[in-house]
C-alpha positions in Angstrom: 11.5 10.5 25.6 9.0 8.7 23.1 5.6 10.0 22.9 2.7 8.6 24.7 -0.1 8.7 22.0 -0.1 5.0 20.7 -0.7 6.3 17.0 2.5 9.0 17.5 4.4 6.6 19.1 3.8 4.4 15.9 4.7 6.9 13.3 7.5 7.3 15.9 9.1 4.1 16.3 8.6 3.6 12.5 10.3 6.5 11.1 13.1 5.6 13.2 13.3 1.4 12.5 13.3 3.0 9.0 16.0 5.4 8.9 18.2 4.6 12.2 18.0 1.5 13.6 18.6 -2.0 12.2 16.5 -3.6 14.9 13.9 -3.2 17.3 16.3 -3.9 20.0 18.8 -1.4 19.2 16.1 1.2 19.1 15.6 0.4 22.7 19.1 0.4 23.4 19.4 3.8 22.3 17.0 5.8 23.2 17.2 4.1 26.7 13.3 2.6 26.1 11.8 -0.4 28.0 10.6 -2.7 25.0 8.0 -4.3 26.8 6.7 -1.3 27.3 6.1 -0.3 23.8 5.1 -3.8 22.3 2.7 -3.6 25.2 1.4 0.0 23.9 1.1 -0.6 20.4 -0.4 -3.9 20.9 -3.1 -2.5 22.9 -3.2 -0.2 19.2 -3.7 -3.2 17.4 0.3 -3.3 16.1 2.7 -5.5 16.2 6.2 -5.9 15.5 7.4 -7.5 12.6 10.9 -8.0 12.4 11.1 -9.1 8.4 10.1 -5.7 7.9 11.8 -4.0 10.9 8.5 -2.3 11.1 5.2 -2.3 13.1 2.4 -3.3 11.0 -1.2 -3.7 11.7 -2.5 -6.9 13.3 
């Protein structure tokens, strides 16, 4: 289950893209997440995904 604090969810997703997962999609994949849902959540943060980095960055 990923957190539902935006700013968690952030430090989250990133600690994971950096040490798990070669893509944002295969995050997803497995940990069984709906992506939209999270781009939606941390865009509403002011992040977005950048996939040169494989990281969430501010906009």
């Amino acid at each position: 289950m990923l957190p539902k604090d935006a700013n968690i969810l952030f430090s989250f997703v990133n600690a994971r893209l950096r040490d798990e997962y070669e893509s944002f999609d295969e995050l997803c994949a497995a940990l069984d997440a709906d992506g939209e849902d999270v781009l939606k959540k941390l865009s509403g943060a002011g992040y977005v995904y950048s996939e040169a980095k494989n990281q969430f960055v501010p906009v």
